[in-house]
C-alpha positions as CSV (number, residue, x, y, z in Angstrom):
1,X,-11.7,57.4,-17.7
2,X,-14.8,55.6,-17.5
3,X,-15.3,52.7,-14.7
4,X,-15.8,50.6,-17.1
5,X,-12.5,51.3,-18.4
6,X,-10.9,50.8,-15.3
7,X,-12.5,47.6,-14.4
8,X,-10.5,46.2,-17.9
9,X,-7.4,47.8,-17.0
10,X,-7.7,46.5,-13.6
11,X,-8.3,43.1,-14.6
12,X,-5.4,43.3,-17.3
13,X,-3.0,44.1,-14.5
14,X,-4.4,41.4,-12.2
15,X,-4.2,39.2,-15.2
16,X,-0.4,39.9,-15.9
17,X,0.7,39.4,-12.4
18,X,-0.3,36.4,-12.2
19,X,0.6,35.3,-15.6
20,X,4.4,36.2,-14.8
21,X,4.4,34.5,-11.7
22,X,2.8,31.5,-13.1
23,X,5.5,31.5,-16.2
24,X,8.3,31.7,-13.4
25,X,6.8,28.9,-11.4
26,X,6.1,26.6,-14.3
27,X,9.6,25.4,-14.6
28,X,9.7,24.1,-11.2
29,X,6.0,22.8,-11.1
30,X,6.7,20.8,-14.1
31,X,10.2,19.4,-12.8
32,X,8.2,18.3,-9.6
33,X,5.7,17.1,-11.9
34,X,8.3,14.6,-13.8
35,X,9.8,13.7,-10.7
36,X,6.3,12.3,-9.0
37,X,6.0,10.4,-12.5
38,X,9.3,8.8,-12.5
39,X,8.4,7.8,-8.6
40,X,5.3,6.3,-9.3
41,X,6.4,4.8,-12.4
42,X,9.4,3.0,-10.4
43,X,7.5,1.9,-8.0
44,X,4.9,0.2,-10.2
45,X,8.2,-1.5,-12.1
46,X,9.3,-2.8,-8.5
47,X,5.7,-4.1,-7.1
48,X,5.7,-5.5,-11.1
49,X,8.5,-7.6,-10.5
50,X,8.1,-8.4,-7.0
51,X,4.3,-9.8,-7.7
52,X,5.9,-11.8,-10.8
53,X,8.7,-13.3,-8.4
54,X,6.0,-14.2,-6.0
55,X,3.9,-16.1,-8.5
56,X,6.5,-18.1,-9.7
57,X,7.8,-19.0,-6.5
58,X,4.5,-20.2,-5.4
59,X,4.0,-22.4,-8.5
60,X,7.2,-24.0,-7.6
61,X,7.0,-27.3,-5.8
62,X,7.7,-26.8,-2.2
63,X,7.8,-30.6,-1.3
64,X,9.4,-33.4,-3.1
65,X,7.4,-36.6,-3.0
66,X,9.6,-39.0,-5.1
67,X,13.5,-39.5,-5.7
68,X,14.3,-40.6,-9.0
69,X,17.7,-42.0,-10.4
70,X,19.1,-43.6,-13.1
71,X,21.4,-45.9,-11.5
72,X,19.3,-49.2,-11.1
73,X,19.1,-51.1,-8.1
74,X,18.7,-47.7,-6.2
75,X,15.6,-47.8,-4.0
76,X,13.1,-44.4,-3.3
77,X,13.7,-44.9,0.0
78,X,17.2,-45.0,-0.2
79,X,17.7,-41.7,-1.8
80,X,15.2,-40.4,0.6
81,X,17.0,-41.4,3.3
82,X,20.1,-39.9,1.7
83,X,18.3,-36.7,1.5
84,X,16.9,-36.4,5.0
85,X,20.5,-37.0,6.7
86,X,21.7,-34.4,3.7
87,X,18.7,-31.7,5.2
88,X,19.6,-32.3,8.8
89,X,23.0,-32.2,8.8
């Protein structure tokens, strides 16, 4: 056998341990794999929602200026004095 032979044969053996170790370990690489996907993809959905929540909270008013009604005779201040005994109570 020549070395050159050998070195092939050598390398064909290396080659097919690792091979079979890799085909055992794929299965479990892969399931790790989808679970690190479904992870990151949750948490993208979450800090998706949570920034969309937060946007449309802040572009609601957070102070009420004026009372309106349709009864007439009904002053502004009335109803704001109304509210402000309603807030404290």
């Amino acid at each position: 056998m020549t070395e050159n032979k050998f070195d092939v044969l050598w390398q064909r053996a290396e080659a097919e341990g690792y091979s079979k170790r890799l085909a055992k370990e794929y299965p479990i690489w892969r399931q790790k794999q989808r679970r690190t996907l479904s992870v990151v993809a949750a948490l993208l959905i979450v800090a998706t929602l949570a920034v969309s929540l937060y946007t449309m909270q802040a572009r609601q008013p957070q102070d009420y200026e004026k009372v309106y009604c349709n009864r007439v005779g009904t002053t502004d201040a009335q109803w704001a004095a109304l509210a402000a005994e309603m807030l404290m109570e």
